[in-house]
C-alpha positions as CSV (number, residue, x, y, z in Angstrom):
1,X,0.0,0.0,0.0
2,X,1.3,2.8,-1.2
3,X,2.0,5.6,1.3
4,X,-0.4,8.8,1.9
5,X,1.6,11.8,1.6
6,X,0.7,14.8,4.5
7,X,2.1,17.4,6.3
8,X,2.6,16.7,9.9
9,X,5.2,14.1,10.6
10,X,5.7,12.4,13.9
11,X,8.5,10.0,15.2
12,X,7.8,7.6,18.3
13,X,10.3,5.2,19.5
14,X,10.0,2.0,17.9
15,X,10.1,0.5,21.6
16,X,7.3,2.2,22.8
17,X,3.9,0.4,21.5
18,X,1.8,2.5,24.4
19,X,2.3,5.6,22.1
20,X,1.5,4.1,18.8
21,X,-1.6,4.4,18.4
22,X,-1.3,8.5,20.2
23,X,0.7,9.1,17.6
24,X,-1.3,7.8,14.9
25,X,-4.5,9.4,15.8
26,X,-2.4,12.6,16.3
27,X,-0.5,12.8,13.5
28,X,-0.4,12.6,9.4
29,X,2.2,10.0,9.5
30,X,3.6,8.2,11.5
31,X,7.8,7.1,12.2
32,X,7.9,4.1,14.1
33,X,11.7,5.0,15.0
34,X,14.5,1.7,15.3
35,X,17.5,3.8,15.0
36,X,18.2,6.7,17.2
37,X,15.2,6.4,19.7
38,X,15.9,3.2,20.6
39,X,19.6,2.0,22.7
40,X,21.2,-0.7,21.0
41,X,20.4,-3.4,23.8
42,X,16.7,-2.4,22.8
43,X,16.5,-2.9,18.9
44,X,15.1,-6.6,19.4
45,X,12.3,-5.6,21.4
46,X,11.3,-2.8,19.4
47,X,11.4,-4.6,16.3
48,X,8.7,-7.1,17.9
49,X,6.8,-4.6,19.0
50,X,6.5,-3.0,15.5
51,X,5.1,-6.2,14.2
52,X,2.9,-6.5,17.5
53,X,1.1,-3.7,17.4
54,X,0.4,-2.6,13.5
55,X,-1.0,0.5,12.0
56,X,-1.9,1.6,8.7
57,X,1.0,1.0,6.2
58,X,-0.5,3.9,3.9
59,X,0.0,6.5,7.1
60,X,3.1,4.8,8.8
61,X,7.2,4.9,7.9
62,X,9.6,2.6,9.7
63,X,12.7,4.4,10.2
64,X,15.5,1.8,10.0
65,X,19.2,1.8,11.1
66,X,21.7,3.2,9.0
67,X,23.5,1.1,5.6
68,X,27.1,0.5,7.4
69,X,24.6,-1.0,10.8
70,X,25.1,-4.3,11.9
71,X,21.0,-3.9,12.4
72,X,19.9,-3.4,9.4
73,X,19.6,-7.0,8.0
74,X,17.6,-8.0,11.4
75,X,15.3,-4.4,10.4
76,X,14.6,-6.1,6.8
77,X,13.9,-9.2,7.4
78,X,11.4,-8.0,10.7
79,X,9.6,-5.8,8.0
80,X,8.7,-9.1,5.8
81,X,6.7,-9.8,8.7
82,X,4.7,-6.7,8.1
83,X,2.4,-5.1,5.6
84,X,4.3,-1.5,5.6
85,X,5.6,-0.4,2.4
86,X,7.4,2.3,3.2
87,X,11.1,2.6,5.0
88,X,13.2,5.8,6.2
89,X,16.9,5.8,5.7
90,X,19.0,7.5,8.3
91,X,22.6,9.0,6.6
92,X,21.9,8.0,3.0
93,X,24.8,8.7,1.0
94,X,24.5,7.0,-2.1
95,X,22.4,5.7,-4.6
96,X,23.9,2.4,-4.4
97,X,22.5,2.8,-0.6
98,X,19.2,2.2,-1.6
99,X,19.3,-1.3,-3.3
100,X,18.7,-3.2,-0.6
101,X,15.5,-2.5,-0.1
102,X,14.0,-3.5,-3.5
103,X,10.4,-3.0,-3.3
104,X,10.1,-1.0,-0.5
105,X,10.0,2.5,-1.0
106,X,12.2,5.0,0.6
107,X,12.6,7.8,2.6
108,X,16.2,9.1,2.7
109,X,17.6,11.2,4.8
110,X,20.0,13.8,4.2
111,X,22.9,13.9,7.0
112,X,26.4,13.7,5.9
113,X,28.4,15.5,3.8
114,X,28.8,12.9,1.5
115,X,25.4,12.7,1.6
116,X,24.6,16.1,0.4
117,X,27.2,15.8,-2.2
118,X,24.7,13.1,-3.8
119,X,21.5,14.7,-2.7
120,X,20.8,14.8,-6.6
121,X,21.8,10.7,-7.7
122,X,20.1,9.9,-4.3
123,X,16.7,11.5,-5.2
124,X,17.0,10.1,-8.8
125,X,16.5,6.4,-7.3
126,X,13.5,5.4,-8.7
127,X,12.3,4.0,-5.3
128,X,13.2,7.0,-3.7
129,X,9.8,8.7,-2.4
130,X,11.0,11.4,-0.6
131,X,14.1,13.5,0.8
132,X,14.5,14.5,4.5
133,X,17.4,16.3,5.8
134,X,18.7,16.5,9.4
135,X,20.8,18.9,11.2
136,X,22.3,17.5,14.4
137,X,23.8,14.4,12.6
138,X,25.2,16.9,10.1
139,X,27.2,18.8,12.5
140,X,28.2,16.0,14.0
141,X,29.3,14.4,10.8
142,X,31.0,18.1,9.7
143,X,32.8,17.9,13.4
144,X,30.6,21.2,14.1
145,X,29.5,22.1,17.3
146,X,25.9,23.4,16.7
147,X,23.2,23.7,14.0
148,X,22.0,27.0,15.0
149,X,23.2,30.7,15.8
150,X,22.3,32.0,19.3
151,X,19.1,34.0,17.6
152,X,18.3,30.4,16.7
153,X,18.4,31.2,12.9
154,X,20.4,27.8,11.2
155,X,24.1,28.6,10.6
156,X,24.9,28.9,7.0
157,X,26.3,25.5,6.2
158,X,23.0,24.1,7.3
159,X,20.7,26.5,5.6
160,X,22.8,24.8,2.2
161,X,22.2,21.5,2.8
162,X,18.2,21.9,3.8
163,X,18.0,23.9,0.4
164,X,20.1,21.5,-1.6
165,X,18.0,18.9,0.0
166,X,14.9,20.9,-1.5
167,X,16.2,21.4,-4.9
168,X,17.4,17.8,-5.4
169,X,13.7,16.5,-4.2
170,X,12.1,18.8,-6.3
171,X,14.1,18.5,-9.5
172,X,13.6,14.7,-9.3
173,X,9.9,15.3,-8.5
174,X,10.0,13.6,-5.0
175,X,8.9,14.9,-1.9
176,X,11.0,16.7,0.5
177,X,10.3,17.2,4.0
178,X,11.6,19.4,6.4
179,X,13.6,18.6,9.7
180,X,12.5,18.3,13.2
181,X,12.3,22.1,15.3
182,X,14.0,20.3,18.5
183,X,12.8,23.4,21.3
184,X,10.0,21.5,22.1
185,X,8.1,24.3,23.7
186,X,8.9,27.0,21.6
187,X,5.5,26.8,19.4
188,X,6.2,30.2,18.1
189,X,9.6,29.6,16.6
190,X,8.3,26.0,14.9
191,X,5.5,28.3,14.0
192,X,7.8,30.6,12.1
193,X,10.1,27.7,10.9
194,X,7.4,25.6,9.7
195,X,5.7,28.2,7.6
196,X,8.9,29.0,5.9
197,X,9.2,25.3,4.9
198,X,5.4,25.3,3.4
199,X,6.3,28.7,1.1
200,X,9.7,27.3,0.4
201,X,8.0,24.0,-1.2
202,X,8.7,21.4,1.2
203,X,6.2,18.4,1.7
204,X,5.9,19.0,5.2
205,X,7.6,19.2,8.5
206,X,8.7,15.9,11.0
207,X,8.2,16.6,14.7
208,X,9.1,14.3,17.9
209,X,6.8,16.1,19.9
210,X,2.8,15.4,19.5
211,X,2.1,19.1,20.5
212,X,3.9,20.3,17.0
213,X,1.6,18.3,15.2
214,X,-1.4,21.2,15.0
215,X,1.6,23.9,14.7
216,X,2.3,22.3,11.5
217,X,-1.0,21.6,10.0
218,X,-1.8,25.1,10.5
219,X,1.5,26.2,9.0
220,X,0.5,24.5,5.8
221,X,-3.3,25.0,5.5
222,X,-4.0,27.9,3.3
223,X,-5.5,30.8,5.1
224,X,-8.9,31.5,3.7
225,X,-7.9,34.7,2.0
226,X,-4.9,32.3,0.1
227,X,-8.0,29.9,-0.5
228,X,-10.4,32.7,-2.1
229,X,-7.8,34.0,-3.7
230,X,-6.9,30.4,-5.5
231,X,-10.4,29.5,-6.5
232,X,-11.3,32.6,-7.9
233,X,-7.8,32.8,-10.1
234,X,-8.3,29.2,-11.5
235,X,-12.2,30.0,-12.0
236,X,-11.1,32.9,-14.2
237,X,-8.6,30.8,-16.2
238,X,-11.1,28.4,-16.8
239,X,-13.0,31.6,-19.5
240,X,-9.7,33.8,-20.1
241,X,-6.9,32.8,-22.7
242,X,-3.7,33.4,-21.9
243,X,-2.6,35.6,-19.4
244,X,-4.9,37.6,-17.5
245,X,-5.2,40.4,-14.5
246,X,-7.2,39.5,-11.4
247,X,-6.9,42.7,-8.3
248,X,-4.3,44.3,-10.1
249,X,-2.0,41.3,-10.8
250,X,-0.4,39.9,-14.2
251,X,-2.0,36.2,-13.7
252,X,0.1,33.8,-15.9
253,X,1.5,30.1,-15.9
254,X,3.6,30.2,-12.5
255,X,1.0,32.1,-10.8
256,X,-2.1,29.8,-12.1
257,X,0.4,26.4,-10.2
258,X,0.4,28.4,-7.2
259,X,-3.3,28.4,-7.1
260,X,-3.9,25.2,-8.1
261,X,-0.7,24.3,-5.3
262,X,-3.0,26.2,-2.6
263,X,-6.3,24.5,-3.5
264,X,-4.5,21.2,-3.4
265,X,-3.2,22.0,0.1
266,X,-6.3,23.5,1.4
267,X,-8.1,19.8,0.9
């Protein structure tokens, strides 16, 4: 089953079957998380419980562990056991990644530098479904120290990567979604940050916190004004030929996607 693409991403640790069905009910989409949320000693369990306790494979994601992970074959062979379709890869960094899943179709994430190198033959995979990116693994991998200035704006060398992340996506017409906002109570910045990500043309936003979901379902609903504004431009282009002026505006091509782009998110 192929998988529903929305918005408002959520992860929840894969050894935590209490909160799977929370998250679902919460969230577009679920991540049932085996890599990073769960301590190696844990992986067995969790992978158990992700058989135990199913959801619907067209609104969940497993994340697995990474390529080079001696977890990974365990991860596969526990999701032959399942009906979900649909994997996350942590650190892509090649194509060549990605062949081990065969069927399945993947999420890959965007963490390395390598991996951001081949952003672009990544997202050309033909079971590549989407692009994330993520900054604290970056840094990490770039021997950083931090993802984010003081202010809390992204420093510069992560501001490229969630672009180039974008642009490969996009170019390669996959989705792309955006990466977590980590201050869990800071609604206001997520807010900000998550409204960027909707006019910059990502897919949507992933959270680890179920309080972000509504944060980022608003951020990416149309406002009404956006919605009137659609309908009434596409109505018109339905009569007029060629380009056309609607409140004082040149309508043409670019601006008739943007409308139909709005009307598509507003359902």
């Amino acid at each position: 089953m192929a998988l529903d693409f929305a918005p408002a991403w959520l992860f929840v640790p894969g050894d935590r079957p209490d909160r799977f069905q929370k998250a679902a009910e919460r969230s577009d989409i679920v991540i049932l998380d085996l890599e990073d949320a769960v301590n190696d000693a844990d992986k067995a369990e969790a992978r158990e419980a992700v058989v135990d306790y199913p959801l619907d494979p067209s609104r969940t994601v497993v994340r697995v562990n990474p390529r080079d992970s001696d977890h990974l074959g365990e991860d596969l062979r526990m999701l032959e056991r399942t009906d979900y379709t649909t994997v996350m890869l942590p650190k892509a960094e090649s194509a060549s990644d990605l062949t081990v899943f065969g069927g399945l179709e993947v999420i890959a994430l965007i963490e390395t530098a390598l991996g951001t190198i081949n952003a672009a033959e990544i997202a050309a995979a033909p079971n590549v479904h989407g692009l994330m990116w993520g900054s604290e693994d970056l840094i990490a991998d770039l021997g950083g120290g931090s993802s984010r200035r003081a202010d809390g704006t992204w420093r510069d060398v992560v501001s490229h990567v969630r672009s180039s992340t974008l642009l490969a996506a996009r170019a390669h017409g996959k989705h792309a979604l955006d990466s977590i906002w980590a201050d869990i109570p800071d609604l206001d910045g997520l807010r900000e940050e998550a409204e960027d990500a909707c006019e910059s043309g990502f897919s949507g936003k992933v959270s680890i916190h179920p309080n972000h979901v509504p944060v980022v379902r608003e951020a990416f609903r149309p406002s009404e004004e956006q919605f009137e504004w659609a309908r009434a431009v596409l109505d018109l282009a339905r009569t007029e030929k060629g380009a056309f002026a609607y409140e004082g505006k040149m309508i043409d091509a670019p601006l008739l996607k943007h409308a139909e782009l709005i009307v598509a998110r507003a359902r």
